[in-house]
C-alpha positions as CSV (number, residue, x, y, z in Angstrom):
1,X,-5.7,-21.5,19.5
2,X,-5.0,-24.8,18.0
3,X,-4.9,-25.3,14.0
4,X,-6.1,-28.9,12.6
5,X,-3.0,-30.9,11.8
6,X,-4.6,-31.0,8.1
7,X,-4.4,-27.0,7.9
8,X,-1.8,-24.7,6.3
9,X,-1.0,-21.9,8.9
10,X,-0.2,-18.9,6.4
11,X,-3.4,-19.3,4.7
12,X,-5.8,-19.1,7.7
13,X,-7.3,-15.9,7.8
14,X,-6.0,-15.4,11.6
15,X,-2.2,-15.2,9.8
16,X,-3.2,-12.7,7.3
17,X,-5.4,-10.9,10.5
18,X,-2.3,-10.9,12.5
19,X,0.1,-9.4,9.9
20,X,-2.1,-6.4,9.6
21,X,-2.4,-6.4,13.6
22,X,1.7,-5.9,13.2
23,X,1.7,-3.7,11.1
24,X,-0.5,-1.2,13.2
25,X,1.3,-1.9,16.5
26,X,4.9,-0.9,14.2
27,X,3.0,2.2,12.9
28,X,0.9,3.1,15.7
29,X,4.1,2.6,18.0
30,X,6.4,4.5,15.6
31,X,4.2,7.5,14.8
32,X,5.0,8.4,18.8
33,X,8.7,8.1,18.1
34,X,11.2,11.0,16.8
35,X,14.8,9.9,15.4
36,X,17.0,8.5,18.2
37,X,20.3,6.6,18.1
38,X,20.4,3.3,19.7
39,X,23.2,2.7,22.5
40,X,23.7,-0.2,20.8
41,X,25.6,-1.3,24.2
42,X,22.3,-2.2,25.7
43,X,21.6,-5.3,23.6
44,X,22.8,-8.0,24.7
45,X,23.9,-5.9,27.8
46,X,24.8,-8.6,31.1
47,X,21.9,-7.5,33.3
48,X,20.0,-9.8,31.6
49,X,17.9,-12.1,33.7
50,X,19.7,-15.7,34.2
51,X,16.8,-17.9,32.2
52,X,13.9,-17.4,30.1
53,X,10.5,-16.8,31.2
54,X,8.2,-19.5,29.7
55,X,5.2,-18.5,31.9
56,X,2.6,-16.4,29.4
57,X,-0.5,-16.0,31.1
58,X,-1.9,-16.0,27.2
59,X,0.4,-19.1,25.4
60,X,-1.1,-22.5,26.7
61,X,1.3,-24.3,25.3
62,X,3.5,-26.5,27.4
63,X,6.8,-25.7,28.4
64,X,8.2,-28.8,26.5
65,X,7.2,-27.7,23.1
66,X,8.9,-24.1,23.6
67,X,11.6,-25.7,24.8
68,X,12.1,-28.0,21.8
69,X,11.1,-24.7,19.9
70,X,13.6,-23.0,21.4
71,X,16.3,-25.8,20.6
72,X,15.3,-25.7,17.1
73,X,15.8,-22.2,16.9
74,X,19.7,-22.6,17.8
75,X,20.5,-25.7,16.0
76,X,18.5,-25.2,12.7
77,X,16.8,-21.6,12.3
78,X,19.4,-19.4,13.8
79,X,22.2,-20.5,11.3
80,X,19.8,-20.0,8.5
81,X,19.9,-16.1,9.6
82,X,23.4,-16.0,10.0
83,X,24.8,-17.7,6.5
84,X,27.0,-14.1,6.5
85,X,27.8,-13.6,10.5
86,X,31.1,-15.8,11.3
87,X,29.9,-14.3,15.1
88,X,26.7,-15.8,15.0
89,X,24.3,-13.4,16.2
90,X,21.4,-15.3,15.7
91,X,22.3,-18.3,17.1
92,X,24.1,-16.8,20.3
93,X,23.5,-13.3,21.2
94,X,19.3,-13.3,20.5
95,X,18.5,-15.6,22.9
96,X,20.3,-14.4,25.5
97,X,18.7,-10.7,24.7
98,X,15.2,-12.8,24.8
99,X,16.0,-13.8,28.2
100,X,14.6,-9.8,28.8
101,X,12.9,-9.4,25.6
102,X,9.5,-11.4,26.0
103,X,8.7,-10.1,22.4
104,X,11.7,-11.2,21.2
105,X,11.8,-14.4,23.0
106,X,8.1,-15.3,21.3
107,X,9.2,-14.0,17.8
108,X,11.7,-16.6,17.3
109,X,9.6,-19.3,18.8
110,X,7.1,-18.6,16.6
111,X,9.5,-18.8,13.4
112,X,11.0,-22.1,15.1
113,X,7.6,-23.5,15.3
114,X,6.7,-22.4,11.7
115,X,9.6,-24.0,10.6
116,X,9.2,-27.2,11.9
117,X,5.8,-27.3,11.2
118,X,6.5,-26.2,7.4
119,X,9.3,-29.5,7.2
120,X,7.2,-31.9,9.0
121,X,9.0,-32.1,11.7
122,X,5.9,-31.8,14.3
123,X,2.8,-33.9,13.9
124,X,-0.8,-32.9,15.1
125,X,-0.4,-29.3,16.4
126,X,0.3,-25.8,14.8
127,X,1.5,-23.8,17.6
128,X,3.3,-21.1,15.1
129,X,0.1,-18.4,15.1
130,X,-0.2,-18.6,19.1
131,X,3.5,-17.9,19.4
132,X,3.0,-14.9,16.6
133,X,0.3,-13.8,18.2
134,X,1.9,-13.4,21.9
135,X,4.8,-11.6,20.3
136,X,3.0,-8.8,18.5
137,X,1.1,-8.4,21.9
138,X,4.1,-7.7,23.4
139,X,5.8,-5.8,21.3
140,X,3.8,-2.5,21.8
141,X,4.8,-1.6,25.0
142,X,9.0,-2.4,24.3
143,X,8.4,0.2,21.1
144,X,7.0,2.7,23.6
145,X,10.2,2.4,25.9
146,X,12.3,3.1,23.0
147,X,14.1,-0.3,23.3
148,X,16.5,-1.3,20.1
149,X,16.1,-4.6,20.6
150,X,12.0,-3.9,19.1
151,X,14.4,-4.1,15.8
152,X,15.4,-7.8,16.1
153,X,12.0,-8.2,17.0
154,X,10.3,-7.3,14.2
155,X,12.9,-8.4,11.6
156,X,12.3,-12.2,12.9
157,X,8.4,-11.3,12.8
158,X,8.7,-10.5,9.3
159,X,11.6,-13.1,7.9
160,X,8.9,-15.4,10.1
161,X,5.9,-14.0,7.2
162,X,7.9,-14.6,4.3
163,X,9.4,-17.6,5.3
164,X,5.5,-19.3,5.4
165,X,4.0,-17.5,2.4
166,X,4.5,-16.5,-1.3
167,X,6.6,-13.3,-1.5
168,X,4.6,-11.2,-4.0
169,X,3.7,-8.7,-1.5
170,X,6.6,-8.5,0.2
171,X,6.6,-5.1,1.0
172,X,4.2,-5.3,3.5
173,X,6.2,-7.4,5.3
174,X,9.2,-5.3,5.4
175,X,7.6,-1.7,5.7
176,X,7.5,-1.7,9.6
177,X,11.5,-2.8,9.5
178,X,12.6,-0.1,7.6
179,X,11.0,2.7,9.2
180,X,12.3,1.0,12.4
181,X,15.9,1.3,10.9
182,X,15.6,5.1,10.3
183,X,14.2,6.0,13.4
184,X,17.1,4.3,14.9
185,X,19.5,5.6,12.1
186,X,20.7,1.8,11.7
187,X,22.3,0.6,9.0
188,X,25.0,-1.8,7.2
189,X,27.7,-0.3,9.2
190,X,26.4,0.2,12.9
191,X,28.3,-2.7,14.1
192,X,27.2,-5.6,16.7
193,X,23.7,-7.8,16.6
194,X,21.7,-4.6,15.1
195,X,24.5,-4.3,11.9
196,X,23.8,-8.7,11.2
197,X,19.9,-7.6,11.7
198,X,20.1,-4.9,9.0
199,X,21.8,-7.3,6.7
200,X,19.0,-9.6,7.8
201,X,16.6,-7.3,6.7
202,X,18.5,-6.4,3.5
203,X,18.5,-9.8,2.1
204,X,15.2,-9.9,2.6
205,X,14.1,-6.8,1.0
206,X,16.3,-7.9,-2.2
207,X,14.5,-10.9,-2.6
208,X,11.6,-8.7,-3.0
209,X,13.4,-6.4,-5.6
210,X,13.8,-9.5,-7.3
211,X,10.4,-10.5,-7.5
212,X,9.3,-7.6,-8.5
213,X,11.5,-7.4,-11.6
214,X,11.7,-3.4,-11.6
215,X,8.5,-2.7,-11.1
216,X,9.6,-1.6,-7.3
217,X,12.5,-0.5,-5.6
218,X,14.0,-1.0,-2.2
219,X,11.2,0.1,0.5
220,X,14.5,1.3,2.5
221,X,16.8,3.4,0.3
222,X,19.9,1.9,-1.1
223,X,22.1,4.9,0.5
224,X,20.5,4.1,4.1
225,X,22.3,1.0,3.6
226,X,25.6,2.5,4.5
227,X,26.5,6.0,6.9
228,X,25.0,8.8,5.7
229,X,26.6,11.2,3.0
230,X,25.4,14.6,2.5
231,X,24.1,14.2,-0.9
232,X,23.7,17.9,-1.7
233,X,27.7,18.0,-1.6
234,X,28.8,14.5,-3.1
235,X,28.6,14.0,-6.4
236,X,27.1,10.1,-7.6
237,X,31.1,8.8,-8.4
238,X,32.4,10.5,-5.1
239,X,29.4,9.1,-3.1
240,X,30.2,5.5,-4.8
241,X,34.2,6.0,-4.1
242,X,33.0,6.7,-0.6
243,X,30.8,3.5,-0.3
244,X,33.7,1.3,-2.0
245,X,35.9,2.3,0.8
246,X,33.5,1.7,3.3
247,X,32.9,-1.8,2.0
248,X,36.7,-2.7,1.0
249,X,38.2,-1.5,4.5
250,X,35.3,-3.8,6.3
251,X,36.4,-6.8,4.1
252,X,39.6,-7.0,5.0
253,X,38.8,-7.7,8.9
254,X,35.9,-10.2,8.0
255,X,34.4,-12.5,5.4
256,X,31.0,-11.0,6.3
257,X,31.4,-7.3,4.5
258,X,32.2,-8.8,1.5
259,X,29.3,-10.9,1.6
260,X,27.8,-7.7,2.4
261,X,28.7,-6.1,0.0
262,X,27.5,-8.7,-2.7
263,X,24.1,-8.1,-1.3
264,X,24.8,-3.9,-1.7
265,X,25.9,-3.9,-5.2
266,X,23.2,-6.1,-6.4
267,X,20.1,-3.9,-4.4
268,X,21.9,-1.1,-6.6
269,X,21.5,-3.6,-9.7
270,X,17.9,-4.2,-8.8
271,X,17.6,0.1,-8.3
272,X,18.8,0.6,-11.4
273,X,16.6,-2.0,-13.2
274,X,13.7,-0.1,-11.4
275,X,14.9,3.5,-12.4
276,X,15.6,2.4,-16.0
277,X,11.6,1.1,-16.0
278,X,10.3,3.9,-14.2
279,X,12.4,6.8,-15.7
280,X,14.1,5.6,-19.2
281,X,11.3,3.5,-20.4
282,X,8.1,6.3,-18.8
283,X,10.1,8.9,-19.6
284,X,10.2,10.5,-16.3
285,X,13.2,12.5,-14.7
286,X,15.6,10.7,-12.4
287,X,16.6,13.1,-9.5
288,X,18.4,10.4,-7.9
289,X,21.2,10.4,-10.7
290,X,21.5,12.7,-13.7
291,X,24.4,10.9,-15.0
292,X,23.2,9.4,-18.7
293,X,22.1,5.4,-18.0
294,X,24.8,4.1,-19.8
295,X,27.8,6.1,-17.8
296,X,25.6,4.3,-14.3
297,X,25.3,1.1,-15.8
298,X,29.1,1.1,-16.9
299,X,30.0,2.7,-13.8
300,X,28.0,-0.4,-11.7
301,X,28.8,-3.6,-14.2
302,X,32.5,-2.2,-13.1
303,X,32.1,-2.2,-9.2
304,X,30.7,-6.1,-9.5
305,X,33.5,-6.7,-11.3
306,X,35.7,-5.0,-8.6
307,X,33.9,-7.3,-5.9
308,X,34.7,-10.3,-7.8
309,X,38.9,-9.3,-8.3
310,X,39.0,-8.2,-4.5
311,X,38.0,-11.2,-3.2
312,X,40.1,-12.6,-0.3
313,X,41.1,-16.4,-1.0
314,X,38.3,-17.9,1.8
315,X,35.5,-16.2,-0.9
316,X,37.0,-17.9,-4.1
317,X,35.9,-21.7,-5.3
318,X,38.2,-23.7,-4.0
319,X,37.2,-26.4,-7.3
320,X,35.1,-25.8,-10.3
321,X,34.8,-28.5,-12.6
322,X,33.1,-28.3,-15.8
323,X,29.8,-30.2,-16.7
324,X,30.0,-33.4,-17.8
325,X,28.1,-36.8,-18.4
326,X,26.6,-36.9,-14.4
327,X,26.5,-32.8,-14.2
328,X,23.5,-31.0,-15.4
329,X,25.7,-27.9,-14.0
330,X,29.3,-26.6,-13.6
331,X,30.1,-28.1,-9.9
332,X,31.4,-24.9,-8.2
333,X,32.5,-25.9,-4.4
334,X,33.1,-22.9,-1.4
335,X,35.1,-24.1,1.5
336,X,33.4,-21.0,3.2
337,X,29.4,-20.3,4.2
338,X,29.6,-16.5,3.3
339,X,31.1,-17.1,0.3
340,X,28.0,-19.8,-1.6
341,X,25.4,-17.1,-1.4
342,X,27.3,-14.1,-2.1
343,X,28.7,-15.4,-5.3
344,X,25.7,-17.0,-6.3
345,X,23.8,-13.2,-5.8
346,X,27.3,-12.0,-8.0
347,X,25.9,-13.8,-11.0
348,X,22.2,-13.4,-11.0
349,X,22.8,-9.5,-10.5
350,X,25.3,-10.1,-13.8
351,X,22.5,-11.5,-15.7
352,X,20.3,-8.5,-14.6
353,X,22.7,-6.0,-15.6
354,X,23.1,-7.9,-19.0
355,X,19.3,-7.5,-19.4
356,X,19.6,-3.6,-19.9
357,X,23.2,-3.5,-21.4
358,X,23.0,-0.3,-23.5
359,X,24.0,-0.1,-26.6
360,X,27.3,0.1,-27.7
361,X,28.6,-1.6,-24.8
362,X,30.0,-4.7,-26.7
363,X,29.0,-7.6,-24.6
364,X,27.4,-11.1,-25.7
365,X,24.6,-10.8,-23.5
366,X,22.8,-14.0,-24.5
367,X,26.4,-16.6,-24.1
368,X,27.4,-13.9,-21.2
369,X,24.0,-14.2,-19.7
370,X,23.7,-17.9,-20.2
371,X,27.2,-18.5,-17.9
372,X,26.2,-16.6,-15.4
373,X,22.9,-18.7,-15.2
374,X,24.9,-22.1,-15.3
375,X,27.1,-20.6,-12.3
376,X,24.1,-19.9,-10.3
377,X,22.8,-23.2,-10.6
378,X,25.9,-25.0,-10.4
379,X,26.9,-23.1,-6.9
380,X,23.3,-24.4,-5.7
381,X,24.2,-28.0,-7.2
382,X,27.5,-28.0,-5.1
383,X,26.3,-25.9,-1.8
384,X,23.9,-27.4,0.2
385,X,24.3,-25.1,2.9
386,X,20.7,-24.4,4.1
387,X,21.4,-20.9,4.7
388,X,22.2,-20.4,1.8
389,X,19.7,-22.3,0.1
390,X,17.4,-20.4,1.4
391,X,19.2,-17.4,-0.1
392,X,19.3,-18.8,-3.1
393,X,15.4,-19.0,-4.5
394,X,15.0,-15.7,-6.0
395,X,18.7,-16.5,-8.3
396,X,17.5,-20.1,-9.4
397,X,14.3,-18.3,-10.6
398,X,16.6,-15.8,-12.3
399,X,19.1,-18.1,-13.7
400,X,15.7,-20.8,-14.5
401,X,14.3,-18.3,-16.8
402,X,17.4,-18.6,-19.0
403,X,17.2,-22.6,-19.4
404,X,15.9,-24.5,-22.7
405,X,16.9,-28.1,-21.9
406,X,14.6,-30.3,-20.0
407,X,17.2,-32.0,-18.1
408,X,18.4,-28.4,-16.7
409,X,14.9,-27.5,-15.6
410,X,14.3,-30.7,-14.0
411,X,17.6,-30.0,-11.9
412,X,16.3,-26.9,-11.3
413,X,12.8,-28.4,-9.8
414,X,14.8,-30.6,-7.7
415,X,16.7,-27.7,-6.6
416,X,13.8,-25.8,-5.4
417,X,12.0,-28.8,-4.1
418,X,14.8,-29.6,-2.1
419,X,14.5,-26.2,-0.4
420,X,11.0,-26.3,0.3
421,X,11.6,-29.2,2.3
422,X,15.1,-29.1,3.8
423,X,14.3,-25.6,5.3
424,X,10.7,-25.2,5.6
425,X,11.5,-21.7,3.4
426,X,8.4,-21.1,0.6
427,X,10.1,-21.9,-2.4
428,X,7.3,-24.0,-4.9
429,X,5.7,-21.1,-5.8
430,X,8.5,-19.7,-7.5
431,X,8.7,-23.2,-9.6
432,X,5.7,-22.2,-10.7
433,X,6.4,-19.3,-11.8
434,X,9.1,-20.9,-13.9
435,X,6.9,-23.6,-15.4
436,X,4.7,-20.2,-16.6
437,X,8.3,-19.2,-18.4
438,X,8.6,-22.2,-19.4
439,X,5.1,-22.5,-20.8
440,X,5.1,-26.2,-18.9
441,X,1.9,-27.5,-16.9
442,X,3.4,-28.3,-13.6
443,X,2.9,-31.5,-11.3
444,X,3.6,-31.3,-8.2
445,X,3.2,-34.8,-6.4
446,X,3.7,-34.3,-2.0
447,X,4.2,-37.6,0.4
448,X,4.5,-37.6,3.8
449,X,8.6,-38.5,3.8
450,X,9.0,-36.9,0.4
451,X,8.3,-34.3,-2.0
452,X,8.9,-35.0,-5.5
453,X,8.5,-32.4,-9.0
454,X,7.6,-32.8,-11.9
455,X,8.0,-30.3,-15.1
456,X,6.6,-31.7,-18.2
457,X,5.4,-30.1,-21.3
């Protein structure tokens, strides 16, 4: 199943052929299954077998390559995954659950190969569709045993799709993932490697939100994000007392629910910008909240401002120092991982609630709007974490949108470029899209050891 080293992998037709070959074997698999709790115990459980099992009688690839796949994975994917998991997860407890998960254990060979394939890092050989291939084939029969660890599975599968293509429709990538998550009745709080694979997932599907800019919604439900409330007996404000508690009580044992929670109260930003298009401006009813728009919107600019206060000291800049002759940005310096992206996704879902302020509220959207975009840019300037550099494409294009002076675009270019090829992660076509705001013809100029941008008007 070899690929010409000249190809792209996500745009032969076998990718897009496989991704619908996914999709069926999540549906086909989940259409036999009724709501079950996971015993989450099992993953990672110690009867696992002591190595992993290389021998396919379908992948002819040799064992070297999966090896160094498989190396790539820990050292360089894996931490990608786990930008908000101070226990790692991805880089230590999924390959020891592939050691009895052949699915699994092809799933995040394929995204390692995809990876190094997208940064250069292989010459002459696309192994990344074989390896994508032989883990949808396997996946069937772990979703007929009811296994949990089918979740992991198809998270990677799909973080895999929209790391190697654009993200416009991203919600056929993440479609089979939810309906996994409510089957299993999984969510934000469940605890262990599932909890770090539903924020996995979440990220994911709010990058999509963002693309979308309100014309779609989560495909999972904000309130499946967190244990469920009987909504017929809690009123919006007690249901969002509830869910602060949740989220503060979490954040004082780790760093990772506050990032978390970042990621929560923007998805609700990103609802509410969906619901204000579909209901406010359409005219239609909201039966998810009868409370007037501007009470929510107050009610939500006021819990991101809450996250921001209740920040523990690891989550705050340690430095920020103010633009000046050498800084296109504000330099804005973390000391911890968690803390770059979920500040960052602070301000962009700022500037997104200052994009449907309601009246009266008595805010300088365009200076208020304009700092948050500098913040965002300047936290990317400062942060080259790769995990979070890869969390950080959808906020440039965001914060980029705001920009008016050319040297502030071409940082942001050299931002995105930057991503593209440090991580292998899509991130040009969003450029693109920016140079469309911009109303700039884009150049984009590739070398072999280099990747260089150009905006010009």
């Amino acid at each position: 199943m070899a690929t010409r080293a000249s190809e792209d992998p996500s745009m032969d037709p076998r990718f897009h052929n496989l991704h619908e070959e996914l999709r069926s074997v999540l549906f086909n698999g989940l259409s036999g299954l009724s709501p079950i709790q996971p015993r989450i115990s099992q993953v990672g459980a110690s009867d696992a077998s002591p190595s992993l099992d290389f021998s396919s009688a379908t992948v002819k690839i040799p064992q070297a390559r999966l090896i160094r796949y498989l190396q790539n994975w820990i050292t360089e994917c894996a931490p990608q995954l786990d930008k908000f998991d101070e226990e790692q997860h991805f880089q230590i407890e999924v390959p020891l659950v592939a050691q009895r998960s052949p699915a699994l254990l092809y799933a995040i060979l394929a995204f390692s190969s995809r990876q190094m394939e997208r940064r250069g890092m292989i010459q002459g050989c696309y192994d990344s569709l074989e390896l994508y291939q032989e883990s949808i084939r396997l996946l069937a029969p772990a979703l007929q045993a009811k296994d949990p660890v089918t979740l992991v599975t198809a998270c990677v599968l799909a973080v895999f799709e929209l790391m190697s293509s654009e993200t416009g429709n991203w919600r056929r990538h993440v479609e089979g993932c939810a309906s996994l998550f409510e089957v299993f009745g999984v969510n934000g709080f469940s605890g262990g490697l599932l909890q770090a694979v539903f924020w996995c997932y979440a990220r994911m599907e709010l990058c999509g939100s963002f693309t979308s800019d309100g014309a779609e919604t989560m495909v999972l439900a904000v309130e499946k994000w967190v244990p469920d409330l009987d909504r017929a007996m809690v009123s919006p404000e007690d249901g969002e007392k509830i869910v602060r508690s949740f989220f503060h009580e979490k954040s004082r044992e780790s760093h990772d629910a506050h990032a978390n929670w970042a990621i929560y109260l923007c998805a609700k930003v990103c609802d509410l910008k969906f619901r204000r298009t579909s209901y406010l401006e359409l005219g239609r009813t909201d039966f998810s909240d009868k409370r007037p728009f501007s009470q929510q919107w107050q009610q939500l600019w006021l819990d991101l401002h809450y996250w921001l206060d209740e920040r523990p000291a690891t989550m705050r800049p340690i430095t920020i120092v103010n633009e000046d002759a050498d800084l296109n940005f504000p330099s804005v310096i973390f000391p911890h991982w968690a803390a770059i992206s979920s500040n960052q996704v602070y301000h962009a879902a700022c500037i997104l609630m200052l994009e449907m302020q309601p009246p009266g509220s008595g805010l300088d959207s365009q200076t208020l709007s304009l700092w948050h975009a500098r913040q965002v840019c300047g936290i990317s300037s400062a942060n080259p974490h790769p995990g979070s550099m890869v969390n950080s494409i959808q906020p440039l294009y965001t914060a980029g949108k705001l920009l008016t002076h050319n040297s502030e675009r071409r940082k942001i270019a050299q931002l995105l470029e930057s991503i593209e090829r440090e991580t292998g992660w899509a991130a040009l076509w969003r450029l693109r899209d920016l140079e469309n705001e911009w109303g700039y013809e884009g150049i984009v100029e590739w070398r072999h050891d280099s990747a260089t941008v150009f905006a010009k008007s």
